[in-house]
C-alpha positions as CSV (number, residue, x, y, z in Angstrom):
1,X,-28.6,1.2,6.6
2,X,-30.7,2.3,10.1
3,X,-30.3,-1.0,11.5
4,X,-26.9,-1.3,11.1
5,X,-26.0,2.5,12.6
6,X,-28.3,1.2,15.7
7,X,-25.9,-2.0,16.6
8,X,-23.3,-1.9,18.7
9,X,-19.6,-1.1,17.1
10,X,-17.5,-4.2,16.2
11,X,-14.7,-5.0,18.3
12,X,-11.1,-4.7,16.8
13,X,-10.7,-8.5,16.3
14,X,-13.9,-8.4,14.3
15,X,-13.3,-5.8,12.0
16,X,-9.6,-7.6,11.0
17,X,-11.6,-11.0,10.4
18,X,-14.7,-9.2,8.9
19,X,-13.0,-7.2,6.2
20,X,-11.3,-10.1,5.1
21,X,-14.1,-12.8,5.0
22,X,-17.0,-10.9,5.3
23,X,-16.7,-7.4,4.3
24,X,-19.7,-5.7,3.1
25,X,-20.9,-5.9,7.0
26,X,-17.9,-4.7,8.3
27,X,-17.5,-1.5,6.3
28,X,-20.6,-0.5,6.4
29,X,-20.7,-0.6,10.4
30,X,-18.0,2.7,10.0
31,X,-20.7,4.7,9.2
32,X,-22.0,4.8,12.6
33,X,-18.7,3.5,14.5
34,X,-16.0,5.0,12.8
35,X,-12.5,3.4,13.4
36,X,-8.9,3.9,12.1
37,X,-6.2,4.1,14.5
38,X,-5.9,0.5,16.0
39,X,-5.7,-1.4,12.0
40,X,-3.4,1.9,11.0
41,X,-1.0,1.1,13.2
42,X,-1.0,-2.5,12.5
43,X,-0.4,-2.6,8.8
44,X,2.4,0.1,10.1
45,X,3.9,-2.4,12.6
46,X,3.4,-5.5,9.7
47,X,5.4,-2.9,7.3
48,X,8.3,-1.8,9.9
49,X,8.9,-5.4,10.5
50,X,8.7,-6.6,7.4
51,X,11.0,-3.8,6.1
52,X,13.4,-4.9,8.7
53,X,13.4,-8.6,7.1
54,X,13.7,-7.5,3.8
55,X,15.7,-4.7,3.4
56,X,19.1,-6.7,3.4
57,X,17.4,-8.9,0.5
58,X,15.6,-6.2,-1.3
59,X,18.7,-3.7,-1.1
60,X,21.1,-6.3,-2.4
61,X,18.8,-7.1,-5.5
62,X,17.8,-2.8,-6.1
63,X,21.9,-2.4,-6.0
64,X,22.8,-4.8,-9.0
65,X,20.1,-3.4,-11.0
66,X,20.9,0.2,-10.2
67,X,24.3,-0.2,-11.1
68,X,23.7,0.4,-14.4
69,X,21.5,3.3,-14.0
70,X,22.0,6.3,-15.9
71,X,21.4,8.8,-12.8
72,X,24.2,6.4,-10.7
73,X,26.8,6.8,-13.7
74,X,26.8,10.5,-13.7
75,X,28.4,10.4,-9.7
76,X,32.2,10.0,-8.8
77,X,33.2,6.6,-8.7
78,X,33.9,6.4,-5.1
79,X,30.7,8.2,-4.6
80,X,28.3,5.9,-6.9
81,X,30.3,2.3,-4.9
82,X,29.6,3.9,-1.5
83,X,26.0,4.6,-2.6
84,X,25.7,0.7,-3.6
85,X,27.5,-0.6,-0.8
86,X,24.5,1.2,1.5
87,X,22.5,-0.2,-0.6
88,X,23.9,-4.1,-0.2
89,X,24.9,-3.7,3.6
90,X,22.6,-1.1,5.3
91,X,23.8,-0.6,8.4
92,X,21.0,-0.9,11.7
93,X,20.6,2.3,11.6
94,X,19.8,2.9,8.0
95,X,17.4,0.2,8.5
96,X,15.8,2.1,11.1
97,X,15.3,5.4,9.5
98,X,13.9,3.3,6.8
99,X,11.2,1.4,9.3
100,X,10.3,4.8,10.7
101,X,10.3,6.4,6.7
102,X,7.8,3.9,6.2
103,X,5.5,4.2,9.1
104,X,5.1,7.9,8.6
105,X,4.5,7.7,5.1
106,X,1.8,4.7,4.8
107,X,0.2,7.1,7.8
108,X,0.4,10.2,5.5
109,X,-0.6,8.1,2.3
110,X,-3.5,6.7,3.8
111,X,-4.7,10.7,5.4
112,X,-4.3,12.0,1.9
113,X,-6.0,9.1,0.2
114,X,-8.8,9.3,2.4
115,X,-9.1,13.0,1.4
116,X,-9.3,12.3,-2.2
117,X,-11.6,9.8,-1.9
118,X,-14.1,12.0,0.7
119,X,-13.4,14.6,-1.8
120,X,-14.8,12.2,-5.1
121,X,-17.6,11.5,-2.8
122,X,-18.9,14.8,-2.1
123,X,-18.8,15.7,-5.6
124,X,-21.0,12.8,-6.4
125,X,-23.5,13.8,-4.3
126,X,-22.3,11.5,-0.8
127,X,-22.2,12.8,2.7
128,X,-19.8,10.4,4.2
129,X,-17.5,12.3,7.0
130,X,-13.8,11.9,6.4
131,X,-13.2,10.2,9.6
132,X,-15.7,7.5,8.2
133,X,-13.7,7.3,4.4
134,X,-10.3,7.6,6.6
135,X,-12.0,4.1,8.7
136,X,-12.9,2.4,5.7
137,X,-9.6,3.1,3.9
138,X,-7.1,2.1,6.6
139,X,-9.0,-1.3,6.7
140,X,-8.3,-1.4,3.0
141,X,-4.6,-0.6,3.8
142,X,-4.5,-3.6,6.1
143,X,-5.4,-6.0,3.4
144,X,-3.1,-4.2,0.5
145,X,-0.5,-3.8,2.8
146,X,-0.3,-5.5,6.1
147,X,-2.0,-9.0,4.8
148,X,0.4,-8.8,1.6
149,X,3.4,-8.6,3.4
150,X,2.1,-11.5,5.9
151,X,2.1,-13.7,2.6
152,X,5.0,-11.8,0.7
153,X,7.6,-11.9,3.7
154,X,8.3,-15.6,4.2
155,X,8.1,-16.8,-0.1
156,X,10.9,-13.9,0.2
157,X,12.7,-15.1,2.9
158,X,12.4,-19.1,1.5
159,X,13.6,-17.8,-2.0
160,X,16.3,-15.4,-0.9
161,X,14.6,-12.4,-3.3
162,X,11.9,-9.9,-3.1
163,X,11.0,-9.4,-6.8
164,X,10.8,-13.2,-7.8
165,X,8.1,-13.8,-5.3
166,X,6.0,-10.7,-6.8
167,X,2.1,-11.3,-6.2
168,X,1.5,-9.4,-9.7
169,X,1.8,-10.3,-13.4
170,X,5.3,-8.6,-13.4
171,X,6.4,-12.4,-11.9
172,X,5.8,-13.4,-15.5
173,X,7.7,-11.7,-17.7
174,X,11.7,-11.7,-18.5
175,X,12.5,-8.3,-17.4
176,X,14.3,-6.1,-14.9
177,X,12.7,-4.4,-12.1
178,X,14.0,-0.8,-13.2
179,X,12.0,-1.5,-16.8
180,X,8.9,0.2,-17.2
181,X,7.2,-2.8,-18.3
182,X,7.5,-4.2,-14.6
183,X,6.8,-1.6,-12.9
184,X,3.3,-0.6,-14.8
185,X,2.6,-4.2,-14.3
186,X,3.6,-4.5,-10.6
187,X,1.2,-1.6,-10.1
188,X,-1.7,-4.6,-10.9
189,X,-0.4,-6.4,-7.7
190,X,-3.6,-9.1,-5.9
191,X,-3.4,-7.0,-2.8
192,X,-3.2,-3.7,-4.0
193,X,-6.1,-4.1,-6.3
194,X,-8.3,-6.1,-3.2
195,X,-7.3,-3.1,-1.4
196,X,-8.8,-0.6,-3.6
197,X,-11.3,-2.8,-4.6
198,X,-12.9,-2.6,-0.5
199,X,-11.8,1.5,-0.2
200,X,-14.1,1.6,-3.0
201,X,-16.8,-0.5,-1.9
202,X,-16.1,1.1,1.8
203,X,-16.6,4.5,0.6
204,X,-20.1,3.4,-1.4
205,X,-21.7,2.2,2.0
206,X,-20.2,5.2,4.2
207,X,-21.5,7.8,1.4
208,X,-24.3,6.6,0.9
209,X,-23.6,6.7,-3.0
210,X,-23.7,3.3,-5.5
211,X,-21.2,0.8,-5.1
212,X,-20.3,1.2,-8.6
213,X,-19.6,5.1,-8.1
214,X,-17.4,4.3,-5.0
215,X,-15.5,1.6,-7.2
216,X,-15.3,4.1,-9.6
217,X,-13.2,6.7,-7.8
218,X,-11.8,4.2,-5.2
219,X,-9.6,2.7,-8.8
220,X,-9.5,6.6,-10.5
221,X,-7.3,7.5,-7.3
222,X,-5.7,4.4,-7.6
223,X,-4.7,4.8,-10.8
224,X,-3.7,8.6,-10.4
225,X,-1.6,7.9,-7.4
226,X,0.0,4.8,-9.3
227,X,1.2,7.0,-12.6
228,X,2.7,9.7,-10.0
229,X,4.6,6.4,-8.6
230,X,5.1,4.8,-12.1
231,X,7.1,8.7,-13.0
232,X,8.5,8.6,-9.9
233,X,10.5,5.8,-9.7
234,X,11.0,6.1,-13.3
235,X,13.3,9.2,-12.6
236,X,14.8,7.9,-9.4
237,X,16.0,4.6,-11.5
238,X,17.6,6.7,-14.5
């Protein structure tokens, strides 16, 4: 660990490349050169645009399904078709309210995950710095979110539907999206789960506690933070 917080930080290019192909290198060097900002508002831009791609598609499919929810058939008519005509046609601004909705919130998701994670650390007996975690998980982001929607965006756009082309085992079952069955299994997506999978190998090197300890709270928070989502949407779906 000495001899890697005596080289020189990697450059931004480098760390993108490295935590994809050679990881273990490149989040250990955050312990000495922490860095978070530059691949944070990457993954944000990636998101933006790929929310601005997709939302047409993705509303269009979340309308028919939420047409039979219970929470939509408790509005006034006219109230529950212009909700779902939003929903099919969002208008440019819509759209950008949603770009910006998401930019903020992956920047506060990935602050308070960071937290929990320094948080898990310290009790195990690790003295990472937060601004280390916060480096180590904003690289993770970039592969859960920015490098999934490099690959999601386009199958989407070829197939004309977001929730076909799902990188997850809820592409294999007969079922739709408001179900709980695909959304518990959607929470098992190949990004999401590489994601945590290098926050928690991240925050082992950084801490200076076992890899399998970092693992261990890296998929805990995962897991916490995916039932709050799994209730969430739950409600919001009816």
């Amino acid at each position: 660990m000495e001899a890697i917080e005596n080289t020189e930080a990697p450059s931004f290019l480098s760390r993108l490349a490295g935590i994809v192909v050679d990881p273990l290198p490149t989040l250990a060097s955050f312990r000495a050169h922490p860095a978070w900002l530059g691949v944070l508002l990457l993954t944000a831009l990636i998101q933006a645009g790929a929310g601005v791609l997709l939302g047409p598609i993705q509303g269009k499919e979340v309308a028919e399904h939420m047409a039979t929810s219970k929470w939509l058939e408790k509005l006034p008519g006219e109230k529950r078709d212009e909700m779902l005509e939003q929903m099919r046609h969002p208008t440019p601004a819509r759209q950008a309210i949603g770009a910006v909705g998401g930019v903020v919130g992956l920047g506060v998701m990935c602050a308070l995950i960071a937290g929990v994670l320094w948080l898990g650390q310290r009790v195990a007996g690790g003295d990472g710095s937060y601004k280390c975690v916060l480096s180590t998980t904003a690289h993770a982001a970039f592969v859960a979110v920015g490098l999934g929607m490099l690959v999601i965006v386009p199958l989407a756009l070829s197939r004309g539907s977001v929730f076909e082309v799902s990188l997850s085992p809820a592409a294999f079952i007969d079922a739709p999206i408001t179900s709980a069955s695909y959304r518990l299994l959607s929470l098992l997506g190949v990004f999401p789960l590489w994601g945590t999978a290098l926050a928690g190998l991240g925050l082992g090197l950084v801490s200076r506690v076992s890899k399998g300890v970092g693992l261990a709270i890296s998929f805990a928070t995962y897991a916490v933070f995916g039932a709050i989502g799994f209730v969430l949407s739950g409600l919001a779906m009816g």
